[in-house]
C-alpha positions in Angstrom: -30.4 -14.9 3.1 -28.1 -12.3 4.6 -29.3 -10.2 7.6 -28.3 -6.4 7.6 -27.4 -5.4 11.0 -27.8 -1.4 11.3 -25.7 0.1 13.2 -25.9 3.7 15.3 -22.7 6.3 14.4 -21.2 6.7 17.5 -20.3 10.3 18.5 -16.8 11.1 18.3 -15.4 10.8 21.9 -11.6 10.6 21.7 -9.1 13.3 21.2 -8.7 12.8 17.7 -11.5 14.9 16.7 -9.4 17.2 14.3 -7.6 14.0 12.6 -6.1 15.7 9.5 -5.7 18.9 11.0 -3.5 17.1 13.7 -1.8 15.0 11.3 -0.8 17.4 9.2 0.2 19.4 12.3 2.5 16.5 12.9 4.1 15.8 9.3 4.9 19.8 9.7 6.7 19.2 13.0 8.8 16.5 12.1 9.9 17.7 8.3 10.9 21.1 10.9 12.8 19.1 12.9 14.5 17.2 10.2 15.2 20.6 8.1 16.5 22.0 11.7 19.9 19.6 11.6 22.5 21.5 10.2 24.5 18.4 8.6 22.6 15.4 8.0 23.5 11.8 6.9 22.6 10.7 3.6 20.7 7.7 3.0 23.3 4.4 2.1 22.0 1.6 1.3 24.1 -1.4 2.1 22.1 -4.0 0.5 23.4 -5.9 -2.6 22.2 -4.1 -6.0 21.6 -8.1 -7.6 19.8 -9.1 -4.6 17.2 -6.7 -4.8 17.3 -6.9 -8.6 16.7 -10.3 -7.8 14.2 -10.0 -5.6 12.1 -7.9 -7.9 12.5 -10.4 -10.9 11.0 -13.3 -8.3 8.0 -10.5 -7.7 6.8 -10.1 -10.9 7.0 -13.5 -11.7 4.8 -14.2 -8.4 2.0 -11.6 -9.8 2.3 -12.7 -13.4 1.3 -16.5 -12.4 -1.1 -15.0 -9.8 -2.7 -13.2 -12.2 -2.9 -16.1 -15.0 -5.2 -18.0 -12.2 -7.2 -15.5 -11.5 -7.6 -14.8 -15.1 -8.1 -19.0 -15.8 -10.6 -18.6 -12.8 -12.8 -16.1 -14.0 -12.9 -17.1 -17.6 -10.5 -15.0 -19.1 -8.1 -15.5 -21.6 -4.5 -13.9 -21.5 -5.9 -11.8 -24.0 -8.3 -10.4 -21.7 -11.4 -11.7 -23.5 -14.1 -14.1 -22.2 -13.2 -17.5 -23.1 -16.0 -18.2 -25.5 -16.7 -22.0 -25.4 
């Protein structure tokens, strides 16, 4: 049996009280001060194009086996219908 704990809302006390307001506020600021430089440096990557290649190939073989157990675990063929037994 599981107890449900009710819990009071606290009133909002800290100085975040206009979250989104301030937030946007702050992406404003920054893409200002980023749109302000008058010669900015492109973005180079300097990682290897077959490592991350690579590293995306190793990925999606992670989440395809990940998902074949959950699939085997919850009854599931690859098909994506019950396993009728």
């Amino acid at each position: 049996m599981r107890l449900r704990v009710r819990r009071k809302c606290r009133p909002n006390t800290s100085n975040h009280s206009n979250g989104i307001v301030d937030l946007q506020a702050d992406i404003n600021r920054y893409l200002a001060e980023i749109n302000a430089n008058p010669n900015p440096n492109p973005f180079t990557s300097t990682s290897d194009p077959d490592a991350i290649i690579e590293k995306v190939r190793r990925g999606k073989q992670v989440l395809v086996r990940v998902d074949q157990l959950a699939r085997q675990r919850a009854g599931f063929s690859n098909a994506g219908f019950p396993n009728i037994a």
